[in-house]
N, C-alpha and C positions, 0 to 999 in steps of 0.2 A: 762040436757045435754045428749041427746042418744048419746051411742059411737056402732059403726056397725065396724063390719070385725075387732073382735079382736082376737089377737093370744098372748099365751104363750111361752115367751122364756125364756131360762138360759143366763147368764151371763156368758161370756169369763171367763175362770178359772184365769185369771191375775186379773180381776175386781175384782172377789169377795173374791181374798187374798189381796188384795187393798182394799176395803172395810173395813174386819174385820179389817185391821192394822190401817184404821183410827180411828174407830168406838173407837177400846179400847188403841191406842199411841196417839192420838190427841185431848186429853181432855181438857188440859190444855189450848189449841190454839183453842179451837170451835167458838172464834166470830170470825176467819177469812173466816168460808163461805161465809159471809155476802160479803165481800172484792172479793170473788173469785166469786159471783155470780151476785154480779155489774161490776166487771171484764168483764167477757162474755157480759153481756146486754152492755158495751161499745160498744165490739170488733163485737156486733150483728149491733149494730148499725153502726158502722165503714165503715163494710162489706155493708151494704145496703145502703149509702150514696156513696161510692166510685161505687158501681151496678148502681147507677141510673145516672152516668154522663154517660154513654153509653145507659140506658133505664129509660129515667124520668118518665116513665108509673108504674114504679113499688111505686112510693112513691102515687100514688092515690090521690094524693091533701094532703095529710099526709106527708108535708114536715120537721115539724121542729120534731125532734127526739129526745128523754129523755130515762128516767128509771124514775118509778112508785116502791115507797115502798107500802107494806099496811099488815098493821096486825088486824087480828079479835081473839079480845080475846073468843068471844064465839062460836066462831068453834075450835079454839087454830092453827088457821094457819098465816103460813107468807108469803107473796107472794111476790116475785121480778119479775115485765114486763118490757118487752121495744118495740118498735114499729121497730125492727131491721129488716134484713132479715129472721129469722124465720128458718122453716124445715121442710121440707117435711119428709114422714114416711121413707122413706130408708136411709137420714141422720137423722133422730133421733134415727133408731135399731146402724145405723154406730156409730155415736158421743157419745150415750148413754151407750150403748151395751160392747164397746171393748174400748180397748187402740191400738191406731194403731201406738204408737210409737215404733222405731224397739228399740231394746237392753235392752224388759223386764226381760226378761232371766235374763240376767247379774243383774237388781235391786231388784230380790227375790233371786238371789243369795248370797247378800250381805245383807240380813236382818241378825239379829244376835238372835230376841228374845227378847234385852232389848227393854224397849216401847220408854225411853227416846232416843235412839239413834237410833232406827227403826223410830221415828217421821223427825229428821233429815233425814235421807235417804228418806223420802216423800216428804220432804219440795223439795229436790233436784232434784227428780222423777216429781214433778207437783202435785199439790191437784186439781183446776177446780171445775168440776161440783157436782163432787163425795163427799167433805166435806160438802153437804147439808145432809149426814146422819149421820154426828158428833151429828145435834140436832134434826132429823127430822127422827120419826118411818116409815113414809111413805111420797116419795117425789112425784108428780104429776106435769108432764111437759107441757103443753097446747102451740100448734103452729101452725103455718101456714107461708107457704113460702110467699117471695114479691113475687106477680103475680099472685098466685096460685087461685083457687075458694074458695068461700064460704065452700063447703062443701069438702076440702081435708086439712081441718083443721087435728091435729091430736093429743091423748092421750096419753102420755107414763105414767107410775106407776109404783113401785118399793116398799117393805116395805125393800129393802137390805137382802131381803132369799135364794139370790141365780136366782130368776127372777124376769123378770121384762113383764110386758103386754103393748103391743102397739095394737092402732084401730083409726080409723077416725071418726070424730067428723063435726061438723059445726062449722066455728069460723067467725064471721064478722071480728076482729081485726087482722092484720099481727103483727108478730113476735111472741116473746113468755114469756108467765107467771110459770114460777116455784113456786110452792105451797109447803110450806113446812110443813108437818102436826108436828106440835113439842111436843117432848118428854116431859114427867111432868115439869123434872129440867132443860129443859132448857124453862120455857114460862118466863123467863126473856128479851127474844128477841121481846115480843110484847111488853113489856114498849116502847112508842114513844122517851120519854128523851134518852132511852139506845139505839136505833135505831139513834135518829139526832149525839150524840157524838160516832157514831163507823164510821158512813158514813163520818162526818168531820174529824173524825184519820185515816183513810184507802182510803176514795175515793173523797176527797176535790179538789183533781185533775183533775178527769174522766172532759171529755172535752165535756161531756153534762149534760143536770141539771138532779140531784135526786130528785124526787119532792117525799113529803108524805103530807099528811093532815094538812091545818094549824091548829096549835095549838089552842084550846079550839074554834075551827069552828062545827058549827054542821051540814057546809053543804057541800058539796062534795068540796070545794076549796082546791088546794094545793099551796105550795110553796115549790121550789125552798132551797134542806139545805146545798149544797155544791157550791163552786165558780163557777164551771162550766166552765174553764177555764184552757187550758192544759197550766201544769205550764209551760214546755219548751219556753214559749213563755213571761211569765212572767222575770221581769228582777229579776238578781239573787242577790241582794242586798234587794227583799222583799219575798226572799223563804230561809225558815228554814233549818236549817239540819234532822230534824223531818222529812219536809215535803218530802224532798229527799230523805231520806229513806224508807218512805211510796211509794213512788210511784218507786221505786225503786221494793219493793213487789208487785208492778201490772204489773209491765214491766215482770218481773223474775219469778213470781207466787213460791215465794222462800221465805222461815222462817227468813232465816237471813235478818240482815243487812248488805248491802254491806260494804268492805273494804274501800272504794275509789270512789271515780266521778268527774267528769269533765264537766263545763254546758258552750258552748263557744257561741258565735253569733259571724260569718260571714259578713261583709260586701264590698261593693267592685264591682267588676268582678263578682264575685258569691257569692251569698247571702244566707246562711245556718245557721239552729241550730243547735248543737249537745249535749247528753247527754249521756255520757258513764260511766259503772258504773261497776266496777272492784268486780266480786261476791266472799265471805267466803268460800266459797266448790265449786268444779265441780262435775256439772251436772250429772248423773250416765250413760251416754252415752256418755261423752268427747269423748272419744277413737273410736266411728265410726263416723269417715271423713264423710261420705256420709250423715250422716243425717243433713237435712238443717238448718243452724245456718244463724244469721246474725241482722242488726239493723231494726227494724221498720223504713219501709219512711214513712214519710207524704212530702206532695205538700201543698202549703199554707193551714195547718193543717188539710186537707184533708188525713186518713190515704190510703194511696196505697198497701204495703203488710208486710207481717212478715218476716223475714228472708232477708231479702235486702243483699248480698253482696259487703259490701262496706270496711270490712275487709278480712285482709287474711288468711288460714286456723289458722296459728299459734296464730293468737287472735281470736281464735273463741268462747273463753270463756265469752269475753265483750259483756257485754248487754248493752242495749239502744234503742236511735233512734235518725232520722237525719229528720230534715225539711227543706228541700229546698222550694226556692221561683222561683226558675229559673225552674226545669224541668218542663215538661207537663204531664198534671192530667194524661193523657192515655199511663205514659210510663209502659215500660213492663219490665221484667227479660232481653230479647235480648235486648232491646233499651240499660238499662243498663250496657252490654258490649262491647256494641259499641261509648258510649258519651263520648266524651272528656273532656265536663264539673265532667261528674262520676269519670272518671279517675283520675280526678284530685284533686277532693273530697275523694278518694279512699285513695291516697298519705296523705292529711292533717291529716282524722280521724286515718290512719296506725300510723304516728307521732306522734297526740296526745295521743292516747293510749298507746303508749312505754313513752309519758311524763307521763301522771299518773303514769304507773310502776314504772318509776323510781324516779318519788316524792317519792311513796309508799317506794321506797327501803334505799333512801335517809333520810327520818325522818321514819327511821324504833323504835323508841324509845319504842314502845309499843310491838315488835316482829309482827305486822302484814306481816312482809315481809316473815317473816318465815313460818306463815299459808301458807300465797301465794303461795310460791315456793315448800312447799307441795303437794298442790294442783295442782296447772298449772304450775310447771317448767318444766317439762316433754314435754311437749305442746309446751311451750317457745323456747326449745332448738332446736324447727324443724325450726323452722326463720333461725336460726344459719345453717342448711345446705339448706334450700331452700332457703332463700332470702336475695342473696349479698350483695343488696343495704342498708339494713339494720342490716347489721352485726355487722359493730363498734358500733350502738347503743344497740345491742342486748348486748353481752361480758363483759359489765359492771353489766348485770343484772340478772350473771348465778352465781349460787352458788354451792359450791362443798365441799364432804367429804373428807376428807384430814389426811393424818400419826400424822398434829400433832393436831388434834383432837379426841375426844370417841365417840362412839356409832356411830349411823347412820346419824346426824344431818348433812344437806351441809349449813353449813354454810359460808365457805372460799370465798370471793371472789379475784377475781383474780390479783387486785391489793394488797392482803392481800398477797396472793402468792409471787408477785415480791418482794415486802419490807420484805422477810425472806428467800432470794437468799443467798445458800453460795457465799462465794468469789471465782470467775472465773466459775460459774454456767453460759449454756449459754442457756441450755434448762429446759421447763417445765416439769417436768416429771406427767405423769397419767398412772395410769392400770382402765382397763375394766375388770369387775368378775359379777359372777352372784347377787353377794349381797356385801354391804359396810362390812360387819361381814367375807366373805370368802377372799376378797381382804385384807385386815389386815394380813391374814395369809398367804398370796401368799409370796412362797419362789422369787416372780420377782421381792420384794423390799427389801431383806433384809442386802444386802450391803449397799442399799441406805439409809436403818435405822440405822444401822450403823453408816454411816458417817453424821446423823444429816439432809440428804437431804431429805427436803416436797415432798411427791407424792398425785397427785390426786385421790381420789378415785372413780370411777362412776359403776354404777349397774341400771342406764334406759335400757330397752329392747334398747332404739335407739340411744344409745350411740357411738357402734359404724360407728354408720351411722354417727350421726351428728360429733363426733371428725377427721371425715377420710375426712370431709371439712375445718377442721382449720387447719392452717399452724404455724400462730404466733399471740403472742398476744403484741403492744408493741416493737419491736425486736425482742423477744425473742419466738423462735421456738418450739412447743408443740413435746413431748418424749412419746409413747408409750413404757413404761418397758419392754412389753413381746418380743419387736420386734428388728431386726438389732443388730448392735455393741453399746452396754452400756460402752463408753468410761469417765472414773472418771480422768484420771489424769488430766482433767484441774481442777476439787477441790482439789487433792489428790495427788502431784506429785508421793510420795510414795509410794500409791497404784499404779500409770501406770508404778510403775520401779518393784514391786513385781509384778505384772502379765507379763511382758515382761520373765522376769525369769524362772518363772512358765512355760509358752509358749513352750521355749525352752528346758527345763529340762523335761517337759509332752509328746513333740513330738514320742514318743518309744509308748506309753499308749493310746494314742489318735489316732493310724494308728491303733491300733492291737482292740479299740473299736470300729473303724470303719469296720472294718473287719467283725467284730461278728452281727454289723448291716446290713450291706450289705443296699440298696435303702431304708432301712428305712427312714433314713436322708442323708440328703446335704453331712454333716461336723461333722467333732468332733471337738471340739476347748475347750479354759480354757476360764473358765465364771468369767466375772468382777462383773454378779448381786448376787451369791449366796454367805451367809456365813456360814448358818446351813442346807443348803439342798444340797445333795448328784448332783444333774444335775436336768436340765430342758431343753424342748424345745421352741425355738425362732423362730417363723416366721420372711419371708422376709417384707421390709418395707410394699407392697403390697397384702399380702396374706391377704384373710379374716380370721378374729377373731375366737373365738369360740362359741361366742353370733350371728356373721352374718352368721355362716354355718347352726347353726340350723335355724332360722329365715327362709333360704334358704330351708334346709330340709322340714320345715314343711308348707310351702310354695310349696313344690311338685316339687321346681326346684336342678337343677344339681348344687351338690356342689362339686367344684372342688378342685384334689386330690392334697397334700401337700406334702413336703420333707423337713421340716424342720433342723433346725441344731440343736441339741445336743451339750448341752454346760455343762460341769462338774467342779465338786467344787475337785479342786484336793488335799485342805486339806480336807478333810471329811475322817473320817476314812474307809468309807464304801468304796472311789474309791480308798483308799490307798490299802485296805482289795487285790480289784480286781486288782491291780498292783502287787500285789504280787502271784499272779496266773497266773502259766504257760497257755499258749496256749490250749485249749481242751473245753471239754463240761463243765467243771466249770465256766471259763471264761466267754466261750458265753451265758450259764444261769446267769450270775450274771449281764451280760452287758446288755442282754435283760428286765432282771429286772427293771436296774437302767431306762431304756428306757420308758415301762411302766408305772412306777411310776412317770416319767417329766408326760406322755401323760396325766394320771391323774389330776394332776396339770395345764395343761393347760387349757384340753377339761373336763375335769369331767370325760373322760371315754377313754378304749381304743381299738383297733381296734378289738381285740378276747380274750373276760376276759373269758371264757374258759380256754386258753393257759398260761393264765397271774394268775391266782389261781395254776393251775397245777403245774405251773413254782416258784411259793411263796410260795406252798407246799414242794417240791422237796428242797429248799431252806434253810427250817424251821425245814426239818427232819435231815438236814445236821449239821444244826446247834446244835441241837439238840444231833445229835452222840457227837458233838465236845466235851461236857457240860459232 
């Protein structure tokens, strides 16, 4: 093989710290290259079968399409072909070369070191073409585009040092042969027996034949070791749970086994497959929107593209794919947002996947709900402010930390809530904090603790976005703690005739704290939330949070300015302290104090902690004379 016009390159710095984490966290899992490089030779072939219904010139009379295994023990290599579309030399430096997924950053951020749990976050990340150097000292990529000449064939080669050499070759054959020259311990992979039982465990699915050498032939003859036959299409009374978990890893290029699936057919009006499969972990780019998610189409098992839009953002975690028999082989991304029939496909698979969830959530006996809502409740909860129409189904399936819970676990659902309603409770009560750990300690529940009354607890960055769309759940009307009037005497008559009192008797304390404020705040008033905290401040029912000002902040937009009301704990000895201080600068430093210290409590911080030290110092030396 003469190779001309070759050049040396280095590998993307993301590759080659991808690389060594496979090399030495993914030992244990090394037959999955095999799985991940029949994989591609599918997805090669896919791509140039769906190519040729707009240019049949490219299949050359080379119409019916496979994958070729073949191992030579006495070279010690292993090669995986297939007669796909192939690659020209500028996608082979692209596809080979780099990772052009956006949000690498963030998945070497999140390595830790351990191998067992850096493999996990690979799994999550994608393995591809790259686990060919789990068992292979040096891999060799042989291609050539459908269409292309004879001689723009091309060589890529890599031993995984950092570069890799591309140059052009001659190839009569289109698509492409991966070579894999294999390391000592692993020439396990040229046993033929151990080749036919990994391709029947991993790719018994792939919906074109795997052929290798018939056994004990000694002349070029292959056969055929996998059904060749895309299960979705098989009925589901003769596919395994195995097998759906197998192919579940070629869909998701993902370690685990799914949580869940759903295998439905269609008939009627519109005739559809679908296979949705509810994944153990999110992907390590959940979090940016704009990278394209979505289900694999196929057109009567004709695959059309990856990412198909047929859910909506907030499931964008569900993998799969959908076979229609109605649309046309040449539909497109636009077509797809224009077809009514899509639309309406669009609606059914949205449904069904909130029905798997809420199977999943429903015989949660094993705790997989709880992984789940780990992972993608977050996600979940944005259906909950963007899509109406699915909200009562949503609500059922959101879980929450709660007072009379430990740790950080959201376990509570919201019918758990209503069935430990005090008597004459008419709202739900929830706080928003930066963490379920800070929220425990917010003086905004501690009457509520008190009196025995559950508060929700939340700490998603998009909490308060998504809570500031619910109204009620049930009847009964959702309480944000930190906000408006926190009226108890419908559980407590007691308490709303002890703070009426209070009110009254305070009036003298309360004009002369507001004084010492001036525009800081609204209002001074006697607080019905505090039992052990000296004051706090309350936003109006509509002001933003202190989770959406920053948000807004850092976001570069205008956060708009507040005036809060100042709500004080008129037993506490501290405001008892400043009621017994005459008018002057004692006063107005102790009131300013108490001011500061709600601000803390609310926002984390406050408007000049300069002045707010100086003013805690001054305070503390006072105290101090007293002593």
């Amino acid at each position: 093989m003469t190779v001309t016009a070759t050049e040396t390159r280095g590998f993307q710095a993301e590759v080659r710290e991808l690389l060594k984490l496979m090399i030495h966290s993914l030992y244990s899992h090394r037959e999955i290259f095999l799985r991940e490089l029949i994989s591609n030779a599918s997805d090669a072939n896919d791509k140039l079968r769906f190519a040729s219904l707009a240019e049949p010139a490219l299949l050359a009379g080379e119409t019916e399409l496979a994958i070729w295994i073949e191992a030579d023990e006495k070279a010690g290599t292993l090669t995986v072909r297939d007669n796909g579309i192939g690659m020209t030399r500028e996608e082979a430096i692209e596809h080979l070369g780099t990772i052009a997924k956006s949000g690498t950053a963030e998945f070497f951020r999140r390595l830790t070191g351990d191998e067992q749990k850096d493999s996990q976050l690979i799994g999550q990340f994608g393995v591809g073409f790259y686990s060919s150097f789990i068992v292979a000292d040096e891999v060799e990529v042989l291609t050539r585009r459908a269409g292309a000449a004879i001689g723009e064939g091309v060589r890529w080669a890599s031993k995984a040092d950092g570069e890799f050499t591309v140059g052009t070759i001659e190839r009569a054959e289109r698509g492409t042969s991966v070579v894999l020259h294999l390391k000592d311990e692993a020439r396990e992979f040229l046993d033929a027996f151990r080749l036919r039982s990994l391709v029947r465990r991993y790719s018994d699915h792939i919906a074109f034949p795997v052929r290798m050498r018939e056994e004990g032939a000694a002349s070029l003859d292959y056969e055929a070791v996998n059904q060749a036959k895309a299960l979705w299409s098989r009925p589901r009374t003769e596919i395994t749970d195995e097998e759906y978990r197998d192919f579940y890893q070629h869909v998701a290029h993902d370690f685990e086994p799914p949580l869940a699936w759903s295998h439905n057919k269609v008939e009627g009006r519109r005739e559809y497959t679908s296979l949705l499969y509810l994944p153990a972990r999110a992907p390590f780019d959940l979090w940016q929107r704009e990278t394209p998610r979505g289900l694999k189409l196929y057109v009567r098992r004709v695959f059309i593209m990856d990412d198909a839009e047929f859910l909506p953002p907030f499931l964008r975690f569900v993998r799969g794919l959908v076979d229609s028999n109605d649309l046309p082989l040449n539909v497109s991304r636009e077509l797809l947002q224009q077809n009514a029939d899509v639309e309406a496909m669009r609606g059914a698979l949205a449904k069904r996947a909130l029905d798997l969830i809420g199977k999943l959530a429903a015989d949660d006996d094993a705790g997989k709900y709880a992984g789940f809502w780990r992972e993608f409740g977050a996600v979940l909860k944005e259906g909950v402010a963007e899509d109406e129409a699915t909200r009562d189904k949503l609500l059922p399936l959101l879980r929450f930390a709660s007072t009379q819970g430990e740790g950080d676990t959201a376990s509570v659902k919201l019918a758990d809530y209503l069935a430990r309603l005090r008597p004459g409770q008419e709202q739900i009560y929830y706080l928003i904090a930066d963490s379920v750990a800070a929220a425990r300690t917010s003086p905004y529940i501690e009457r509520l603790a008190a009196k025995g009354v559950e508060v929700l607890l939340l700490a998603d960055r998009i909490d308060e976005w998504v809570m500031s769309r619910l109204t009620s759940f049930e009847g009964k009307r959702f309480q944000n703690v930190t906000r408006g009037d926190l009226d108890l005497g419908q559980i407590d008559a007691a308490e709303g005739a002890r703070h009426d009192a209070a009110v009254k008797e305070s009036k003298p304390l309360l004009k002369r704290i507001k004084d010492a404020l001036g525009d800081r705040v609204t209002e001074v008033r006697v607080s019905r939330r505090l039992a052990d905290t000296p004051a706090c401040l309350v936003l109006g029912e509509h002001d933003p949070g202190a989770q959406m000002r920053r948000l807004l902040a850092n976001a570069g937009q205008d956060v708009p300015a507040l005036k809060p009301v100042l709500e004080v704990n008129v037993e506490h000895p501290l405001v008892q302290r400043l009621e017994q201080l005459e008018a002057g600068e004692a006063f107005d430093e102790l009131a300013l104090l108490l001011h500061d210290q709600a601000a803390l409590a609310e926002a984390g911080e406050v408007a000049n902690p300069g002045d707010f030290v100086r003013r805690l110092n001054r305070v503390l030396l006072q105290l101090a004379a007293l002593r």
